[in-house]
C-alpha positions, 0 to 999 in steps of 0.5 A, spaced: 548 533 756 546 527 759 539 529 761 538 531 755 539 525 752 535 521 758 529 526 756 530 524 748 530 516 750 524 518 754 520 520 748 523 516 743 520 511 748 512 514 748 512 515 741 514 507 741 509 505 746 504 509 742 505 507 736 505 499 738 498 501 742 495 504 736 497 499 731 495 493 736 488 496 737 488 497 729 488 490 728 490 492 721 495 487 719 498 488 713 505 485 713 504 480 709 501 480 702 494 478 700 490 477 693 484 477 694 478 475 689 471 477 688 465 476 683 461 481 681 454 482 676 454 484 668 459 483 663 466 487 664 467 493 660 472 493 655 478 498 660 476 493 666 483 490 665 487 498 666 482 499 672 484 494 676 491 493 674 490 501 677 487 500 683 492 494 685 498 499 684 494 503 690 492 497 694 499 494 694 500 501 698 496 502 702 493 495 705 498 490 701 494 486 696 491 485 691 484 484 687 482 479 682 475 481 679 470 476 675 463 478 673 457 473 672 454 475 666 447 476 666 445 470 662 448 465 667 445 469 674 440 464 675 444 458 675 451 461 676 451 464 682 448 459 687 452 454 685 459 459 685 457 458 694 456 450 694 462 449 689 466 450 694 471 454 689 476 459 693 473 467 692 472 473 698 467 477 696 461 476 691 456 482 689 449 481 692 442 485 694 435 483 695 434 481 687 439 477 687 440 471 693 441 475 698 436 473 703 436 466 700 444 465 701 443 468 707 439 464 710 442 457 708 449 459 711 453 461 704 455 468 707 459 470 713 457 474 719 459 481 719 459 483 726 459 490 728 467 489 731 469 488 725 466 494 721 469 498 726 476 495 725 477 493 718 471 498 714 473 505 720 469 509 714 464 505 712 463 504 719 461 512 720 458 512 714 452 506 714 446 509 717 441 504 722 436 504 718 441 499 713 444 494 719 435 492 721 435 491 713 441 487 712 438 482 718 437 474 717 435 472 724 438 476 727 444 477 724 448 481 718 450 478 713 452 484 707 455 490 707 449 495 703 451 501 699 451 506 704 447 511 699 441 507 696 440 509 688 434 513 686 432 510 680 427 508 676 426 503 670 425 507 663 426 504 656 430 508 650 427 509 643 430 512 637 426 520 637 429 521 630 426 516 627 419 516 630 419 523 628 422 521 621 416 517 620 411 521 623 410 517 630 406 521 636 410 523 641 410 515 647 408 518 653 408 511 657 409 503 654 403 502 651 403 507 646 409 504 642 406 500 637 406 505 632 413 506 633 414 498 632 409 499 627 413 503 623 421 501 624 419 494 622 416 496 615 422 502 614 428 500 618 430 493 615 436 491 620 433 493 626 428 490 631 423 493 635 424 490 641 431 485 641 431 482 647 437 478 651 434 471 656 436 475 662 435 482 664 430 483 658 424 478 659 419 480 662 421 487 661 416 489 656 410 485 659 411 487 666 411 495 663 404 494 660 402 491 666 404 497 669 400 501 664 394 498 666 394 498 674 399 497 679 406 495 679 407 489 681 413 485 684 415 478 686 415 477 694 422 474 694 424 478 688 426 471 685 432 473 679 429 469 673 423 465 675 419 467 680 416 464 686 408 465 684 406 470 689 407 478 688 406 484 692 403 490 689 406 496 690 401 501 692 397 495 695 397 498 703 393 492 705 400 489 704 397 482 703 401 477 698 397 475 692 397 468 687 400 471 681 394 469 677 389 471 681 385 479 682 387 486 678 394 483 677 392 477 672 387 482 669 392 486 667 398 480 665 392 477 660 390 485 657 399 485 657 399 477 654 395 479 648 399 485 646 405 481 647 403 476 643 400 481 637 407 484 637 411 477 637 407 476 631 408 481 627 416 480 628 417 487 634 420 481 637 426 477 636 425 469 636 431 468 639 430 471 646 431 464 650 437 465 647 440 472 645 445 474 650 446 481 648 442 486 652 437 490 649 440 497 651 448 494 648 444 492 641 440 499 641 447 502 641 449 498 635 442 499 631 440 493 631 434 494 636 429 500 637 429 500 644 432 498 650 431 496 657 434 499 662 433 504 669 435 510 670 441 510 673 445 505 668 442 508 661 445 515 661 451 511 658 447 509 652 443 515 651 451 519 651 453 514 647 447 514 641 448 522 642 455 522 641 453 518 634 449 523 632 442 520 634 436 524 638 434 519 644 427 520 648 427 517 655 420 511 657 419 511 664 415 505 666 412 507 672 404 504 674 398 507 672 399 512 679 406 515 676 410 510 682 415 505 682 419 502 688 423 506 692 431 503 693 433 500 700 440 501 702 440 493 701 439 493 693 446 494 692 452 491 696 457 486 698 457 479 701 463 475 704 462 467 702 463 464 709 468 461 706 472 466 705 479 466 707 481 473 707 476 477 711 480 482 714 483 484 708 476 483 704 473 488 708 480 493 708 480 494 701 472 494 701 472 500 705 476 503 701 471 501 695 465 503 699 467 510 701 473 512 700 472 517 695 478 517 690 477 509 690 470 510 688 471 514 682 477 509 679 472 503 680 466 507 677 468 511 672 475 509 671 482 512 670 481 520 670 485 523 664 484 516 661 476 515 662 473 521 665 476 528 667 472 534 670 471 540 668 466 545 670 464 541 675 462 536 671 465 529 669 466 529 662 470 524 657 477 526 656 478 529 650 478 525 643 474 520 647 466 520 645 462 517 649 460 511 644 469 509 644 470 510 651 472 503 654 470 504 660 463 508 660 460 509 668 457 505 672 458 499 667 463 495 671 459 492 677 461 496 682 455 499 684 454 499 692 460 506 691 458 511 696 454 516 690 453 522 694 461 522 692 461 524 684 458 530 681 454 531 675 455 528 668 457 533 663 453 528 657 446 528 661 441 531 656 435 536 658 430 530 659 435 526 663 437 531 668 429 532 668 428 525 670 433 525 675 430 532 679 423 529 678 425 522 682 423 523 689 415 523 686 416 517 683 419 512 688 415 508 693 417 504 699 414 497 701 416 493 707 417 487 702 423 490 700 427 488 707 423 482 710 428 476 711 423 471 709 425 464 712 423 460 706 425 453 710 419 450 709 418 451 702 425 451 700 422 444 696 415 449 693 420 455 691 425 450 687 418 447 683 415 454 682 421 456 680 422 452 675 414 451 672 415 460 671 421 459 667 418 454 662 410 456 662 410 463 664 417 466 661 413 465 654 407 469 656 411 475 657 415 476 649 408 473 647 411 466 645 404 462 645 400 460 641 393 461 646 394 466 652 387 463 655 390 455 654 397 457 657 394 461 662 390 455 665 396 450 663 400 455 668 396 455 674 395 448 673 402 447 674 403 453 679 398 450 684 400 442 682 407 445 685 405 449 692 405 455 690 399 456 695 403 454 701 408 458 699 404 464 699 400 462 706 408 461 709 409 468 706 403 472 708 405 468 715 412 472 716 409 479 713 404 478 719 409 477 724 414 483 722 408 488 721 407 486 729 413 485 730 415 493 728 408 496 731 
């Protein structure tokens, strides 16, 4: 008896000690409880509320705590989201990429360092997951400041437009955005509460211009991939040379004069709202209500509307906007992910729960598709919306939250895609183009003065050009050049051309 409770204390003893060591080198500590607070892009759907208090009741399980979750409305990116990072305001994660602030955050400091220690402590999953290729493409100076999606989207921007009404009124078929003016044409004279074109101040400007110039030639992009405003210098994405170019110079001013005068043509005869500087309702959301013919989005987040415009009974065709070879930039792992402000109170506990958003599977269909049984179900190896719920009522519809930087390889096809969608989606691969200035950590150090200048001169004298607000093309054109060379758009261009020179040696 009394060996046998010697050998019992024994083994008691070693499952205390491995216990004590697994949960020592673990490091996860989760005794005391942690509310953690995050920010990210777009307008929150109707169901964000019922999502999170959903995914608090799992966190308070499994790593004792609990999540706010806030969003920056695209109409007040630009000025919002800087500010949130000098504002000195209590916050733990905020949504980033290469479009928005990433590298320029980065590099002022605004972001914590994440070091390989605490990914393999606090994000064991993620960890796993993350290929090499995403940890050189997060890197500022060296180090790692955001945590990439682990599987970078495919996708591709495209317009929508009303297939039952350009049929109905006897419209040729749209092959690429510049065939459109017949359809504008004939929605502004039949369709009198609706606008051909309704476009919101933020993600739409720039849209319509930017697709015509495609049509003529080669997509061009801004080399700091500036959100709202633009540094002045562009990089063209079939342009092998990889040299940067003034905006206004060489095939791209060409082809953004040939864009102006059609886009002034179509502000003229009303295809385009006069409220757009101030209008924040995307054009895809005014698309749904059947205020505008069109609307903009990218393949990845348009297969919401088009289901919703279905389910009303509405036909919808598919643009795509790719330049004149049929191509669009390719995603990096970084255009979608997360960012600790340096700030942040609550690192450890950030990371646990963005480890499970991030890769965790169930975690990732309750943030992007919502509560199954409530916003979604699957059936037939589909996802579907659950019975007596249509796409146009679902209060929270997929990829509409923000939480974009899920592990997608997760989810399985939507029962709602439509033949032409589900033919865009096989189709992807041909299109989508990769280019170096997507994961330069450009040093902007010495321009930062120019940047805020240049900035400043493309929202107020080229935003106009792009919905066709002028009155002279070729008068504002120069005054644009004027104020853009007045502002040192040139020495940001030869600090730019300087890096890419640089990282291209250094890669060789």
């Amino acid at each position: 008896m009394k060996k046998n409770f010697a050998g019992l204390l024994i083994i008691t003893a070693v499952f205390l000690l491995l216990f004590v060591f697994i949960n020592a080198d673990s490091k996860q500590d989760t005794k005391k409880f942690v509310q953690l607070t995050g920010y990210l892009l777009g307008a929150p759907p109707a169901g964000m509320e019922d999502v999170v208090d959903e995914l608090n009741k799992r966190l308070k399980d499994d790593i004792n705590a609990s999540v706010e979750i806030n969003h920056i409305d695209w109409g007040d990116l630009q000025s919002k989201y800087p500010l949130l990072l000098v504002s000195g305001q209590d916050f733990d994660f905020i949504y980033t990429a290469n479009w928005a602030f990433y590298f320029q955050q980065a590099a002022r400091g605004a972001f914590m360092e994440i070091t390989e220690d605490m990914l393999k402590t606090y994000m064991p999953l993620y960890y796993k997951a993350l290929p090499k290729a995403a940890y050189a493409e997060t890197k500022v100076k060296g180090k790692m400041y955001m945590l990439p999606t682990s599987t970078p989207d495919k996708k591709m921007p495209v317009a929508i437009i009303r297939a039952d009404l350009r049929k109905k009124y006897n419209v040729p078929e749209i092959k690429k955005f510049s065939d459109l003016e017949k359809y504008f044409e004939a929605i502004k004279k039949n369709e009198k509460d609706m606008v051909p074109m309704l476009l919101d101040k933020s993600y739409d400007i720039g849209q319509p211009m930017g697709a015509l110039r495609a049509d003529f030639g080669d997509y061009y992009f801004d080399v700091l991939y500036s959100t709202g405003g633009g540094s002045g210098c562009d990089f063209g994405l079939d342009d092998k040379s990889n040299k940067v170019l003034y905006t206004l110079e060489g095939e791209n001013f060409v082809n953004q004069q040939k864009a102006a005068i059609i886009m002034k043509s179509w502000y003229e005869k009303g295809y385009v709202n006069k409220d757009a500087f101030s209008n924040s309702v995307q054009s895809k959301t005014s698309f749904n209500l059947g205020k505008s013919a069109l609307g903009f989005g990218n393949s990845q987040n348009i297969q919401s509307n088009i289901a919703e415009a279905v389910a009303k009974g509405w036909e919808v065709e598919i643009v795509p906007l790719l330049n004149i070879n049929g191509h669009y930039i390719a995603d990096p792992f970084i255009n979608n992910g997360v960012a600790l402000p340096a700030s942040c109170k609550n690192p450890e506990r950030t990371l646990m729960f963005l480890d499970r958003i991030m890769q965790d599977k169930s975690y990732d269909y309750l943030v992007y598709f919502g509560i199954e049984g409530k916003h979604y179900v699957i059936k037939d190896g589909k996802i579907s919306d659950p019975p007596g719920i249509t796409a146009d009522k679902n209060p929270y519809p997929p990829d509409a939250s923000g939480f974009w930087f899920t592990n997608k390889d997760h989810f399985l096809p939507l029962a709602s895609w439509t033949d032409s969608y589900s033919k865009l989606k096989n189709d992807m691969k041909k299109y989508l183009v990769p280019s170096i200035f997507q994961v330069i950590a450009f040093d902007t150090t010495k321009i930062k003065t120019e940047l805020a200048t240049v900035n400043q001169v493309m929202v107020q004298y080229g935003n106009p050009i792009g919905i066709g607000a002028v009155k002279d093309v070729d008068a504002r054109y120069k005054l644009l050049d004027e104020k853009l060379k007045a502002a040192g758009v040139m020495k940001i261009k030869a600090e730019i051309q300087k890096q890419v020179d640089a990282y291209i040696k250094s890669i060789k």
